[in-house]
C-alpha positions as YAML, in Angstrom:
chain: A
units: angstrom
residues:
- id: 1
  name: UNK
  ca: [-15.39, 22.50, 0.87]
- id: 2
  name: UNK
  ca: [-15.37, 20.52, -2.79]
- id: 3
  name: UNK
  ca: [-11.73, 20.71, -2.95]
- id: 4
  name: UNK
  ca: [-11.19, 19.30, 0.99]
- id: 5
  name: UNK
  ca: [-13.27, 16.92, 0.72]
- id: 6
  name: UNK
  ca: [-11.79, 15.90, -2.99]
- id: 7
  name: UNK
  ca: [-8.38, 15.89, -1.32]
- id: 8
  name: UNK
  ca: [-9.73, 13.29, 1.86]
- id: 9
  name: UNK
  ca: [-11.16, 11.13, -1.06]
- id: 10
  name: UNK
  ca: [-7.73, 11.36, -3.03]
- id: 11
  name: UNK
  ca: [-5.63, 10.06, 0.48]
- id: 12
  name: UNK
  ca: [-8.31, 7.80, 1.11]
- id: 13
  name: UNK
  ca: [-7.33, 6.16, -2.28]
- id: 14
  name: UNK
  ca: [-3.71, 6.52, -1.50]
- id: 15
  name: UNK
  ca: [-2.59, 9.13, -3.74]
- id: 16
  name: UNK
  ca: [0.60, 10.70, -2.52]
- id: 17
  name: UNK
  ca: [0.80, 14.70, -2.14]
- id: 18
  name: UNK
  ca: [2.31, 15.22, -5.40]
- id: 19
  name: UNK
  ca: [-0.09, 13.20, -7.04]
- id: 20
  name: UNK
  ca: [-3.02, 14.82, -5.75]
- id: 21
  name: UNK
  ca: [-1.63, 18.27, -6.51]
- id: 22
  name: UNK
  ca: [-1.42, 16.56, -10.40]
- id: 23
  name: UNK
  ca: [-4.99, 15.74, -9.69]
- id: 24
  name: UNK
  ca: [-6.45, 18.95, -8.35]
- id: 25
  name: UNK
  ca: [-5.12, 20.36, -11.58]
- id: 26
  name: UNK
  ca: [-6.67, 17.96, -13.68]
- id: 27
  name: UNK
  ca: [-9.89, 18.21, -12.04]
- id: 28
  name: UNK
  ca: [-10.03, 21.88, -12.27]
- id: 29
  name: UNK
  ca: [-9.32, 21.57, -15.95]
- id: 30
  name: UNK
  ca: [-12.38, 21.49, -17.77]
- id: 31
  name: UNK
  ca: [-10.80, 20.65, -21.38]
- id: 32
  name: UNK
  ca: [-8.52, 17.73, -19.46]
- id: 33
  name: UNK
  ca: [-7.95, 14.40, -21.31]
- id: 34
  name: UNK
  ca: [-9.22, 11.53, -19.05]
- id: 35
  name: UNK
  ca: [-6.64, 9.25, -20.26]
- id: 36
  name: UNK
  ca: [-3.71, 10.75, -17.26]
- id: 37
  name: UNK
  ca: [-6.23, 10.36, -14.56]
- id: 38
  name: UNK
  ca: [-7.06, 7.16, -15.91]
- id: 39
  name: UNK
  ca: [-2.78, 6.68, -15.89]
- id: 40
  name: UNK
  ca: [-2.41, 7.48, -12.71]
- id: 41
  name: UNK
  ca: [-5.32, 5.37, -11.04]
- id: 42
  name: UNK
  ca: [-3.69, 2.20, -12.44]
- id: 43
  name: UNK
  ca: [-0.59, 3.47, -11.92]
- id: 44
  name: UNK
  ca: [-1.45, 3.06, -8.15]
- id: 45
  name: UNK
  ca: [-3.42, 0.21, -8.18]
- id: 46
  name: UNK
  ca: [-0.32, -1.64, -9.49]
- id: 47
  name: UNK
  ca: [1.92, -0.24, -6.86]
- id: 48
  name: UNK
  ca: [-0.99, -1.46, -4.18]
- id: 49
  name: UNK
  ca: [-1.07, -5.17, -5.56]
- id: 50
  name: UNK
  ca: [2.64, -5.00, -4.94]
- id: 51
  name: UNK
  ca: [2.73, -3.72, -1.44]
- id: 52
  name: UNK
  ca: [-0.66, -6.23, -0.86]
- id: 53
  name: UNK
  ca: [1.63, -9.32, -2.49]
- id: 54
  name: UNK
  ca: [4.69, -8.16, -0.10]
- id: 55
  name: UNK
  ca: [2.38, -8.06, 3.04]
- id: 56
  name: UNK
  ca: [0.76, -11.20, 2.15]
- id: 57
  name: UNK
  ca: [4.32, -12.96, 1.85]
- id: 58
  name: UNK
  ca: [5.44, -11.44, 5.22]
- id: 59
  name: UNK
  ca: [2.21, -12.64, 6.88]
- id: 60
  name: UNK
  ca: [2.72, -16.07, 5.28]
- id: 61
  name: UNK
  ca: [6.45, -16.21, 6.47]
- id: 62
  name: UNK
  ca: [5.25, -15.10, 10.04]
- id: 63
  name: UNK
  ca: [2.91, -18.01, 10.24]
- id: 64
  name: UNK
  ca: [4.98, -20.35, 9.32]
- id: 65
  name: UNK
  ca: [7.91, -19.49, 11.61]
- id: 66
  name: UNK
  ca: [4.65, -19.00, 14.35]
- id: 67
  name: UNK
  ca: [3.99, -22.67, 13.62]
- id: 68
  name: UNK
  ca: [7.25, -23.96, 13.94]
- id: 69
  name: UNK
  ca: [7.84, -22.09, 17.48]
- id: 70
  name: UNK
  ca: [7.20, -24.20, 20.20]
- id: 71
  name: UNK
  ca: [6.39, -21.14, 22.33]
- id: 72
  name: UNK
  ca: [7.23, -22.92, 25.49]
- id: 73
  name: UNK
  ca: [9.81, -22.61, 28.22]
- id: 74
  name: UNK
  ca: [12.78, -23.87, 25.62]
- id: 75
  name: UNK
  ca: [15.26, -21.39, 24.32]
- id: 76
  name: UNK
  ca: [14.69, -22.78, 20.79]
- id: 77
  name: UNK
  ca: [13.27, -20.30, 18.39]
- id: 78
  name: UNK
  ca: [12.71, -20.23, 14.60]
- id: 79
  name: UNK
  ca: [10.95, -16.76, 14.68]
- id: 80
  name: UNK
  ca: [14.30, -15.36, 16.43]
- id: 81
  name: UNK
  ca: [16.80, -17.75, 13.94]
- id: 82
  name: UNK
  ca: [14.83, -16.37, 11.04]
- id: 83
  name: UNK
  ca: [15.41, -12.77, 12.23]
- id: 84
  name: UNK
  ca: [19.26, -13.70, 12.92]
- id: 85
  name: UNK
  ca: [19.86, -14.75, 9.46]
...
């Protein structure tokens, strides 16, 4: 039940299969180093302020081509020119 439950926590996190398999090792390893856990944690938290910076500049582009839409009856579109380009 320890190790399910680690393994939820791990995806919850957003540790990939491989990395959790890396983990499961580590954490059954008793005379581990902490320093590769600690590697990988900010290892992944890097890689999720990169995805969060690339989500955050499509939701800014979105917005901006949202605002510049007239969204009426006229066939003039800056979402669709955007996506065109």
């Amino acid at each position: 039940m320890h190790r399910l439950r680690f393994i939820a926590n791990a995806r919850d996190l957003g540790f990939g299969i491989e990395e959790i398999g890396t983990l499961l090792s580590l954490w059954s390893d008793r005379q581990r180093a902490s320093g590769e856990v600690k590697a990988m944690a900010l290892s992944l938290a890097a890689e999720l302020g990169r995805k969060v910076q690339a989500l955050e500049n499509m939701r800014r582009t979105l917005v901006e081509l949202a605002e510049q839409c007239h969204g009426d009856g006229r066939p003039e579109c800056p979402i669709l020119d955007r996506l065109e380009d």
